[in-house]
C-alpha positions in Angstrom: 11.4 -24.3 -5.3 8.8 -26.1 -7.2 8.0 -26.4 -11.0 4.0 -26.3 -11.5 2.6 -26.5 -15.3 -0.4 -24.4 -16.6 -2.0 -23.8 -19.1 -3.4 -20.7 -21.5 -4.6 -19.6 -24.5 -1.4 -18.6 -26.8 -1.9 -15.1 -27.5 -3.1 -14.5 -24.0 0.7 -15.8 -22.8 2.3 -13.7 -25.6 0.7 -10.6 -24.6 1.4 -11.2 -20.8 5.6 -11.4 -21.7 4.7 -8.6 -23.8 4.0 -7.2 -20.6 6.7 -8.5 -18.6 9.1 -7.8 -20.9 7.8 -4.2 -20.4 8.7 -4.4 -16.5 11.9 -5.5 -17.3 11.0 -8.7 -15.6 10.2 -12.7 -16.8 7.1 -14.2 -17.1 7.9 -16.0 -14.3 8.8 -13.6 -12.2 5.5 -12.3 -12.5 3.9 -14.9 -11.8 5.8 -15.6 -8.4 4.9 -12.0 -7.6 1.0 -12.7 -8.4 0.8 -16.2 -6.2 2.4 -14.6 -3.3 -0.3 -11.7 -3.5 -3.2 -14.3 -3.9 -1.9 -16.2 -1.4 -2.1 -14.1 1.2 -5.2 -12.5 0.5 -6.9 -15.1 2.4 -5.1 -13.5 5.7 -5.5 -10.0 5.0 -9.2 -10.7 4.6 -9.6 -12.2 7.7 -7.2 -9.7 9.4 -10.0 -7.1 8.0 -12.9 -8.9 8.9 -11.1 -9.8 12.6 -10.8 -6.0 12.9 -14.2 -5.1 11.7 -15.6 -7.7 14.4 -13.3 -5.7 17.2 -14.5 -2.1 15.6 -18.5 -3.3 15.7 -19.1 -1.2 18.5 -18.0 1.6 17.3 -21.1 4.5 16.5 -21.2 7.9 14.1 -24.2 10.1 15.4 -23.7 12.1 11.7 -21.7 12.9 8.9 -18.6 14.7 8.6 -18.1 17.3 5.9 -15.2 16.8 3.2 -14.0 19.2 5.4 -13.3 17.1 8.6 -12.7 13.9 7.2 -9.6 15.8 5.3 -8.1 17.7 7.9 -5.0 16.4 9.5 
């Protein structure tokens, strides 16, 4: 693993452990959990986009009511 070093305003760090500490996890932790997400964001994007692209041709001649789109 590898040690990176940022930087933020004080009470802004306080309030995130604050928050952390809440979860019953470390700052760290967090942290970890948020750069994973970010990450790979950049995939799930293009995996929507990708999909959109393979959908395109796809047409809706009219509206379904709340009733249609709801029934399973």
């Amino acid at each position: 693993m590898r040690n990176v070093t940022f930087s933020a305003d004080e009470e802004l760090i306080d309030k995130a452990r604050l928050r952390a500490r809440v979860e019953k996890k470390t700052l760290n932790a967090v942290f970890r959990e948020w750069l994973q997400r970010y990450a790979g964001n950049a995939t799930a994007a293009a995996d929507y986009q990708q999909l959109m692209r393979r959908l395109s041709h796809v047409q809706i001649d009219r509206k379904f009511t709340r009733d249609e789109m709801n029934s399973r």
